[in-house]
C-alpha positions as CSV (number, residue, x, y, z in Angstrom):
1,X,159.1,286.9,234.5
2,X,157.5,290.1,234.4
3,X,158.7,290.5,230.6
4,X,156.7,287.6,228.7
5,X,154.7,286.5,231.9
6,X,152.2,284.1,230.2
7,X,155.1,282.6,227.8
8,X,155.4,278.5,228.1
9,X,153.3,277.4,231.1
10,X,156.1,275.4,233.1
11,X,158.7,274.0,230.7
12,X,159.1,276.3,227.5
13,X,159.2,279.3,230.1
14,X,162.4,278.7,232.1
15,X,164.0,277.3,229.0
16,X,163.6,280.1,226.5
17,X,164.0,282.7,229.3
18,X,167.5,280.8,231.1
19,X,168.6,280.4,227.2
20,X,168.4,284.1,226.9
21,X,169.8,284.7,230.6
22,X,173.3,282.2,230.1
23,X,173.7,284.3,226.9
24,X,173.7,287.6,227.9
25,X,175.5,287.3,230.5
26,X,178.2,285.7,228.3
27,X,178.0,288.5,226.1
28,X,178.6,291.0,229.2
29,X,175.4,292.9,228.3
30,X,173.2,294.2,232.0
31,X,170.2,291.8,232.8
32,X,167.0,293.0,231.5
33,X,164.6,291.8,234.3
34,X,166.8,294.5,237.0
35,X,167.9,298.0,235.6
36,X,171.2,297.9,235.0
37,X,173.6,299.5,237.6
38,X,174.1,303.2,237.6
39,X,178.0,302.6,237.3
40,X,178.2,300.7,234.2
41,X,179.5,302.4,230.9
42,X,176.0,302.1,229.1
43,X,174.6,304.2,231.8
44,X,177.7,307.1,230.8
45,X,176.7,307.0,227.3
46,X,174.6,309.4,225.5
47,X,171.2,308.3,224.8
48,X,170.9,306.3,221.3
49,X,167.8,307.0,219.3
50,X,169.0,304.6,216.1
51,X,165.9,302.8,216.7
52,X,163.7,306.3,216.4
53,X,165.3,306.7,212.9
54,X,165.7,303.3,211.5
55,X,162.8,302.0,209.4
56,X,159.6,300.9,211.4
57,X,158.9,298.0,208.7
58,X,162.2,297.0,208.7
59,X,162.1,292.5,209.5
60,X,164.2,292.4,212.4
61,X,163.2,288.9,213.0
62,X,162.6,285.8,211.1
63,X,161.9,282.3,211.8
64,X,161.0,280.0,209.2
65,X,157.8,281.6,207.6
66,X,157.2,284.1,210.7
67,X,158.1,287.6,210.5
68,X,158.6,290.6,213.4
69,X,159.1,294.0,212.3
70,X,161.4,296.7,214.2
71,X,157.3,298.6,214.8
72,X,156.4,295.5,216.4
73,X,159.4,295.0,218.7
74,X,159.2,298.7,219.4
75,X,155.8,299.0,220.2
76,X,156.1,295.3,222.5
77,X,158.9,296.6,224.3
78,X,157.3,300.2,224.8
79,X,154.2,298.3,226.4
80,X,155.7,296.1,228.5
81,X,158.6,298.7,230.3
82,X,156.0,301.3,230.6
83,X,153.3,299.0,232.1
84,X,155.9,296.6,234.4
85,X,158.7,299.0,235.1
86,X,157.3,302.9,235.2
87,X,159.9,305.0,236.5
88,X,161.7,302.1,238.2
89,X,164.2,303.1,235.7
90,X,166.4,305.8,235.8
91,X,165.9,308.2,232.7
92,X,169.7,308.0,232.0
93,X,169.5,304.6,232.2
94,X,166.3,303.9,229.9
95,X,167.9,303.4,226.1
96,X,170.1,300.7,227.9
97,X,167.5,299.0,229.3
98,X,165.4,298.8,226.7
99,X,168.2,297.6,224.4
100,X,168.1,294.9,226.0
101,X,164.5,294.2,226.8
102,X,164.2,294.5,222.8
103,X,166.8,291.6,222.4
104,X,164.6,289.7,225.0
105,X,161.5,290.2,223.4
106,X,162.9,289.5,219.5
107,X,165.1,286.4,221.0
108,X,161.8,284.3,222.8
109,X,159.8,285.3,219.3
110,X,162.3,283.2,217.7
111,X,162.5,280.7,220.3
112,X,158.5,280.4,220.5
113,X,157.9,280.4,217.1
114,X,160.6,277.4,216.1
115,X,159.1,275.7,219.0
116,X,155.5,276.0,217.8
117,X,156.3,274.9,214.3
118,X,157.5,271.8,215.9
119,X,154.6,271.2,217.6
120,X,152.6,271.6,214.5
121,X,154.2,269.2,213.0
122,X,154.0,266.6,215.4
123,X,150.3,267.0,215.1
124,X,150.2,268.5,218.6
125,X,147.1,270.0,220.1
126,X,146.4,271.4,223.2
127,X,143.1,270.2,224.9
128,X,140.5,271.0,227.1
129,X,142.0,269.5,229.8
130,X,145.8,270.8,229.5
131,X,144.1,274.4,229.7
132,X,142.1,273.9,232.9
133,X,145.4,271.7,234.6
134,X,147.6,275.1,233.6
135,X,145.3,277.5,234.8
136,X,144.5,275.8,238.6
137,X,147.9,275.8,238.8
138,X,148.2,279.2,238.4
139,X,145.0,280.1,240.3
140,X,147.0,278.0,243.4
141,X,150.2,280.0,243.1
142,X,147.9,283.5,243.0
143,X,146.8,282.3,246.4
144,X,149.8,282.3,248.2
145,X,150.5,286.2,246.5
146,X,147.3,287.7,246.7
147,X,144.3,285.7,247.2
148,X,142.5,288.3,245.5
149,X,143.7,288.0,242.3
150,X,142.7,284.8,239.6
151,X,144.3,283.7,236.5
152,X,141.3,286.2,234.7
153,X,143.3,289.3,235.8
154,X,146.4,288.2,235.1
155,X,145.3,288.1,231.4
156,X,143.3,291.1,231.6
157,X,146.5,293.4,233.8
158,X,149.2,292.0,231.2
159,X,151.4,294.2,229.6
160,X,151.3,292.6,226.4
161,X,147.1,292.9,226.4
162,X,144.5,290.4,227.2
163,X,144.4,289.2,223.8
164,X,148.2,289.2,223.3
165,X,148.2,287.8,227.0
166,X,145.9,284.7,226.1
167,X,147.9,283.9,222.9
168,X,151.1,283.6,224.5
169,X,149.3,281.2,227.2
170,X,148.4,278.6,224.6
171,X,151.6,279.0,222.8
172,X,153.1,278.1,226.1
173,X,150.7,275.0,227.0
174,X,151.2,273.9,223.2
175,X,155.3,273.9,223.6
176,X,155.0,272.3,227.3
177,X,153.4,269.4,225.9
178,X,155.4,268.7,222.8
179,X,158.0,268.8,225.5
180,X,156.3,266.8,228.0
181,X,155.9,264.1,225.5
182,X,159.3,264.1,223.7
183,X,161.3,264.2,226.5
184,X,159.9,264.6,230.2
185,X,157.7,261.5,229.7
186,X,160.7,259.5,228.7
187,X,163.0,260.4,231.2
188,X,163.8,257.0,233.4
189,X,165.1,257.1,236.7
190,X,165.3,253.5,238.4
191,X,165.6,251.7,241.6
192,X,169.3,251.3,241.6
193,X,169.8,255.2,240.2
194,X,167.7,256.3,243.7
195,X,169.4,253.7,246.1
196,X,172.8,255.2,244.6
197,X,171.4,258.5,246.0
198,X,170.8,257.7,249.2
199,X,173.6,256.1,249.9
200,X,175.3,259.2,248.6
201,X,173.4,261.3,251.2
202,X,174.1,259.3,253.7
203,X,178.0,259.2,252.9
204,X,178.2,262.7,253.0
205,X,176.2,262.9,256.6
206,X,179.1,260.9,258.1
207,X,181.7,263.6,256.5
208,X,179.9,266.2,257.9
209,X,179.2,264.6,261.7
210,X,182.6,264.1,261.9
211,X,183.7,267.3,260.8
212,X,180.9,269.1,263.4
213,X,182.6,266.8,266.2
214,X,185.7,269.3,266.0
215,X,183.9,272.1,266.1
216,X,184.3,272.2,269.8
217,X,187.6,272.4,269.5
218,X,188.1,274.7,267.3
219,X,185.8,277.0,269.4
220,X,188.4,276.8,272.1
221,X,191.3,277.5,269.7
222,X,189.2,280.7,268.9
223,X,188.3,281.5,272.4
224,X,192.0,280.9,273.3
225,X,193.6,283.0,270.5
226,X,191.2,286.3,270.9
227,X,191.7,286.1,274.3
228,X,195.5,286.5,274.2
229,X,195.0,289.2,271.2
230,X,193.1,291.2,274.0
231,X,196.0,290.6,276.3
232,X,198.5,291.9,274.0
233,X,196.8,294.9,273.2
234,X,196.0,295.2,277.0
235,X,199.9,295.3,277.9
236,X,200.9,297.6,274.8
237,X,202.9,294.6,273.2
238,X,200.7,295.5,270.1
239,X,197.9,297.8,269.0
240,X,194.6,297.0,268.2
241,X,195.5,298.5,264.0
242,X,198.2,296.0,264.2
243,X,196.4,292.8,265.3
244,X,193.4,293.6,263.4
245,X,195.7,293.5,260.7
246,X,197.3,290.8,261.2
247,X,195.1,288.4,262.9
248,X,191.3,289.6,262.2
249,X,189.4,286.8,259.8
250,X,187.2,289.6,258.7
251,X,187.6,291.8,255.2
252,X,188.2,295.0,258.0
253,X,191.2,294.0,259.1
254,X,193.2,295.2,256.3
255,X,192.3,298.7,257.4
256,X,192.9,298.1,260.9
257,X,189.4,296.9,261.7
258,X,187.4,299.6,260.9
259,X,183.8,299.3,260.4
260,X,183.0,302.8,259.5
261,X,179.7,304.6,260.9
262,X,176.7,301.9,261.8
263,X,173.2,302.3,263.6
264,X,172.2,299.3,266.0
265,X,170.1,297.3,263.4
266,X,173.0,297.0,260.9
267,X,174.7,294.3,262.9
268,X,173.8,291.4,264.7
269,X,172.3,292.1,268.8
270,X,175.4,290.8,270.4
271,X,177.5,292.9,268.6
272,X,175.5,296.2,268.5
273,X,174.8,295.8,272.5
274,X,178.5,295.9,272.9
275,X,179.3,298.3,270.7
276,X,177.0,301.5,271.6
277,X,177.6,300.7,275.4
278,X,181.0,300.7,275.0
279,X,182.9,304.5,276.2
280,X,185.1,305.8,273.2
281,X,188.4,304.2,273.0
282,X,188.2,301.8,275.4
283,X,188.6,297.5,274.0
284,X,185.8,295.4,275.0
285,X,185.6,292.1,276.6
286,X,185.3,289.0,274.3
287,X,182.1,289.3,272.2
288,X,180.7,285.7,271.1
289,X,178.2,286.3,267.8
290,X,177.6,283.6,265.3
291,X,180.4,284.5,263.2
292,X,182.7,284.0,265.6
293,X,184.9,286.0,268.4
294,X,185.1,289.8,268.4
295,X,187.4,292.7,270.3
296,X,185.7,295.9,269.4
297,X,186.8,299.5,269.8
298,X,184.1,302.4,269.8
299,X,186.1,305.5,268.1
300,X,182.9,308.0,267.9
301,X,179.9,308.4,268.8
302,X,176.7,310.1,267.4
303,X,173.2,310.8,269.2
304,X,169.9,310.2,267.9
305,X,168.4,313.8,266.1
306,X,165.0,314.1,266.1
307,X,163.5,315.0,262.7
308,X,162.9,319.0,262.2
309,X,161.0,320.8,259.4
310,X,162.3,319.6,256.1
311,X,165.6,317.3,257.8
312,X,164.2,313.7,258.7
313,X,165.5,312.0,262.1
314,X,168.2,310.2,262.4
315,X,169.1,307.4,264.7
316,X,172.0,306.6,267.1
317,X,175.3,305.2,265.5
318,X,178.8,304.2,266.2
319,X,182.1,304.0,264.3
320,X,183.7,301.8,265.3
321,X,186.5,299.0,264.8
322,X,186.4,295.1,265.8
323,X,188.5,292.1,265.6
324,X,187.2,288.6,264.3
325,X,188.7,285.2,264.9
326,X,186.1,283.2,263.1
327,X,184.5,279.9,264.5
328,X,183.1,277.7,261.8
329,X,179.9,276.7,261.6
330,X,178.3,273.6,262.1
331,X,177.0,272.4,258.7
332,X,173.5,270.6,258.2
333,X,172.5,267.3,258.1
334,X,170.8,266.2,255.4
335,X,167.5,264.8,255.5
336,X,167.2,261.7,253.9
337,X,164.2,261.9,251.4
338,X,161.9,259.2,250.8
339,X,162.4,257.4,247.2
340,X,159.3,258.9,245.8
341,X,160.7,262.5,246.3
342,X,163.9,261.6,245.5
343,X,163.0,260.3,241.8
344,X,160.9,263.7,241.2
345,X,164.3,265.5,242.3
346,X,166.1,263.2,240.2
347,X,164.2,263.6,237.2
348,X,164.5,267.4,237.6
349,X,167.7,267.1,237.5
350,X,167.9,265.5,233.9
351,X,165.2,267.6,232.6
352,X,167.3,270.4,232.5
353,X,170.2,269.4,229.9
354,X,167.7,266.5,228.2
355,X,165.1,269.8,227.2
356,X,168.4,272.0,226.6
357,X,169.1,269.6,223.7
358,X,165.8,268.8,222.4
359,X,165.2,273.1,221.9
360,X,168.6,273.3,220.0
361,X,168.0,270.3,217.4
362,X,164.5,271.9,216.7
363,X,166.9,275.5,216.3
364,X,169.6,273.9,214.4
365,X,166.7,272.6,211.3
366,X,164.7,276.2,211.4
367,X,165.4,279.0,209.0
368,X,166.2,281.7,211.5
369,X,167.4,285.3,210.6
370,X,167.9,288.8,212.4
371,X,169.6,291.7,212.3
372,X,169.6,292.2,216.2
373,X,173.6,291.7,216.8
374,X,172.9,290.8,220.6
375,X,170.2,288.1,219.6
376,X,172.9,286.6,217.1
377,X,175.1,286.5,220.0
378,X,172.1,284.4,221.6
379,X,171.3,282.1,219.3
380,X,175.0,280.6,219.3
C-alpha cells in the first residue's frame, strides 16, 4: 500500500489495511488507494474546506494514552497524496479523496497503536534478527520490481519521511511478532486435516473430467445451432436483429447484436480478421473464437487517417454486429500439491479469521475515541 507502505511487515499490514478496506466499503464511501470515479455524487459536490476552518489542535484520535491531532492528520495526509498521488487526482475530485485518505490514516493510528500497547505488555521486543529477516525480504521483493532499488530507499523516498518511514517499520516487525507468537505459531494443521484435502482435490478432478468429456458435444450442438441461424437469415425466414435477439448468448443481442465502432486490437484475431475483411452488409461464414460461434455483419466502415498538424492518427475500425452461441470451456485440472504445500496453504487459510479475532479482543479492552464519523463506522 502506497498510503502507510512501511506499516506491519507481513501480518499487521494486510490486517489493519483489509479491516479498513471491508469497512468502507460497507459504509459505501470510494476506496482511498484509486481516486474515486468521476461519476459518483462526491465528485458533484462543492469542495468542503471544514477541515481548513476547524481547529488544528483539535484530538481527533485517541487510543488509550496516545493522542493525534486534526494538524497531524492534516499534515500526514497532505504528505503522503502529494508525494504518492500528484495530479493522479482530479482537482474536483481531491476533497473527496482526501476524506478518505484522512479516515485511512486516523483509523491504522488507532489500530497500530492498540496493537503496540499489546505488545508492550507482553514484554515483546523486536531483535536483531527480526529486523535483518524483514528487510531481506524486502530487499528480494525490490528485485523482481527494480533491482536498482534496496530497502535504504524505500525509507529514504517515503512519503511519510525517512524518520517517520523507519518508525512505522519497527512498529510493524513489533506487531508481526506479537502476532506470530499468539497466534500463527499455534495454528495446527494435521495429517488427517491435509489427507482430507487431497482427497477433496481429487474429488473435484473427477467432477470436472466428466464434465469436459461433454464438451464435445456441446461444441456440435453449438456448431449445429449457428449454423441453421445462418441458414435462416440466409433464406429471409428471419433477420439477423431478430436472431441476435433472440438467440445470441452475448450481452449485444438485446440490441440486435450491435457491437458499436471497434479497431482490430479490441477483439480477439479470429474475430477482427473476419470482421474488417468482410464487405458492408453482407453475413459471414461461421467464425470459431474461444468464446464460442459467431455470425457477424459489417454495417460501416472507416479508413485509417494519418495524423496531421495538431489531429493525431487514427486507425482502421469497423461497426459492426455479431451473433454468439457460446461453447463452454473446458475447466482446469487441479494440480495435486504435495502435503508440505498444502499445510502452508492450509494454515493461510486459518490465519486469516484466527488474526481477525485476536486484533478485535485487543480493540474491545483499549480506550479508543474519535470524532472522525467514517472511522467510528470502522471501528464497529
Amino acid at each position: 500500500m502506497k498510503c502507510l507502505p512501511m506499516i506491519g511487515a507481513v501480518v499487521a499490514t494486510s490486517v489493519i489495511l483489509s479491516g479498513c478496506e471491508k469497512k468502507q466499503k460497507e459504509t459505501a464511501t470510494a476506496e482511498p488507494a484509486t481516486p474515486p470515479p468521476a461519476a459518483t455524487a462526491a465528485v458533484n459536490a462543492p469542495a468542503k474546506d471544514a477541515e481548513e476552518t476547524a481547529d488544528p489542535n483539535e484530538v481527533v484520535a485517541s487510543v488509550n494514552d496516545h493522542k493525534m491531532t486534526r494538524k497531524e492528520t492534516n499534515e500526514l495526509v497532505e504528505k503522503i497524496v502529494a508525494k504518492s498521488y500528484g495530479d493522479r487526482v482530479p482537482p474536483e475530485q481531491l476533497p473527496e479523496f482526501k476524506n478518505q485518505f484522512r479516515a485511512r490514516v486516523i483509523y491504522s493510528f488507532i489500530v497500530r497503536n492498540f496493537l503496540i500497547d499489546e505488545a508492550k505488555r507482553q514484554n515483546i521486543s523486536v531483535t536483531e534478527e527480526d529486523r535483518k529477516a524483514q528487510l531481506d525480504k524486502i530487499a528480494e521483493a525490490l528485485k523482481k520490481q527494480d533491482p536498482t532499488k534496496t530497502p535504504e530507499d524505500l525509507f529514504k523516498d517515503s512519503p511519510l519521511g525517512e524518520q517517520k518511514a523507519r518508525e512505522e517499520f519497527e512498529d510493524g516487525l513489533l506487531i508481526d511478532k506479537m502476532i506470530k507468537i499468539n497466534v500463527l505459531d499455534k495454528i495446527a494443521v494435521t495429517d488427517e486435516d491435509i489427507n482430507k484435502r487431497i482427497e477433496e482435490i481429487k474429488a473435484q478432478n473427477e467432477k470436472t473430467k466428466l464434465k469436459n468429456e461433454t464438451i464435445p458435444a456441446e461444441k456440435e450442438k453449438a456448431l449445429a445451432k449457428i449454423k441453421d441461424i445462418k441458414k435462416r437469415i440466409e433464406d429471409g425466414t428471419t433477420s439477423f436483429e431478430e436472431a441476435a435477439k433472440n438467440e445470441s448468448d452475448c450481452p449485444s443481442g438485446k440490441s440486435g447484436g450491435a457491437l458499436g465502432r471497434f479497431p482490430r486490437e479490441r477483439m480477439v484475431k479470429p474475430f477482427s480478421d473476419a470482421a474488417f475483411a468482410l464487405e458492408i452488409g453482407k453475413l459471414s461464414d461461421v467464425v470459431e473464437t474461444d468464446f464460442g460461434y459467431h455470425l457477424i455483419m459489417v454495417n460501416k466502415k472507416f479508413p485509417a487517417v494519418e495524423a496531421k498538424d495538431d489531429t493525431p492518427a487514427q486507425a482502421e475500425t469497423v461497426d459492426a454486429s455479431h451473433i454468439l452461441v457460446r461453447v463452454p470451456k473446458p475447466d482446469a485440472i487441479l494440480p495435486i500439491p504435495t502435503a508440505d504445500e498444502l499445510k502452508e496453504t492450509m494454515k493461510q487459510e486459518k490465519s486469516g479469521p484466527a488474526v481477525r479475532k485476536f486484533v478485535d479482543d485487543i480493540k474491545a479492552k483499549a480506550t479508543i475515541s474519535t470524532v472522525n464519523t467514517q472511522v467510528q463506522e470502522m471501528l464497529k
